[in-house]
Structure formats: structure tokens, C-alpha cells
C-alpha positions in Angstrom: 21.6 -39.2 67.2 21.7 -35.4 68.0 24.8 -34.8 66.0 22.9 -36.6 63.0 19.9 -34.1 63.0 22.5 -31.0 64.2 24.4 -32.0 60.5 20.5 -32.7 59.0 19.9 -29.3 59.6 22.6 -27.5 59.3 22.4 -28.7 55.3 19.1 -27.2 55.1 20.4 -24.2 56.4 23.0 -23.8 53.9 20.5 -24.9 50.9 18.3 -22.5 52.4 20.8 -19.9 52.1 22.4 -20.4 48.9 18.7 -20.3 47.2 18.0 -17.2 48.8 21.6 -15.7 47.6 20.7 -16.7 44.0 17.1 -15.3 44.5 19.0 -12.3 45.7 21.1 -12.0 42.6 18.4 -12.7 40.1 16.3 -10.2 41.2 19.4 -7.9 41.0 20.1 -9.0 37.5 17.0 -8.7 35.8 15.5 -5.8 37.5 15.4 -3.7 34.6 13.7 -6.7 32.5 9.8 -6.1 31.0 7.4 -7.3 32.7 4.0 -9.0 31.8 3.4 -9.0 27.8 5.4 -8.4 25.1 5.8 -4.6 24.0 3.4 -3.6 21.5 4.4 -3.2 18.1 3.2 0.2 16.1 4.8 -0.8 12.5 3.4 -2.3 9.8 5.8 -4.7 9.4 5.9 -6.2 12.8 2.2 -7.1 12.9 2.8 -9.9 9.9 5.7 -11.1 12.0 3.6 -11.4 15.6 1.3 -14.0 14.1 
């Protein structure tokens, strides 16, 4: 019975860790991404096209 939980946990551990490591390497790919709202628009041609 112990070596059932040791395995139980040990697959936690590992889905634990891989989630962090793509965490990890989302936040390093996107940190440059824009945050919040979309960028204003200062033509008069992109206001038709927002609504």
C-alpha cells in the first residue's frame, strides 16, 4: 500500500512540475505581449473598423 501512494504522489509531483515549467515558459514567451485593452486607435479610419 505504501508503494501505491509513494507512485500516487510522485505523479502529482511530476504534473506539478511540468505545469509549472510551461507556466515558466509562457510567461517567458509573451512577456513583451499588451496588456489590458486593446491600443487606442488615433486614425480616422480605424474608428469605422472598431465597431
Amino acid at each position: 500500500m505504501k508503494g501505491f501512494f509513494k507512485f500516487i504522489v510522485s505523479l502529482f509531483a511530476l504534473f506539478g512540475a511540468a505545469v509549472g515549467a510551461l507556466a515558466i515558459f509562457d510567461k517567458v514567451k509573451n512577456k513583451n505581449r499588451i496588456k489590458g485593452d486593446y491600443l487606442e486607435c488615433e486614425t480616422i479610419d480605424c474608428e469605422n473598423e472598431i465597431e
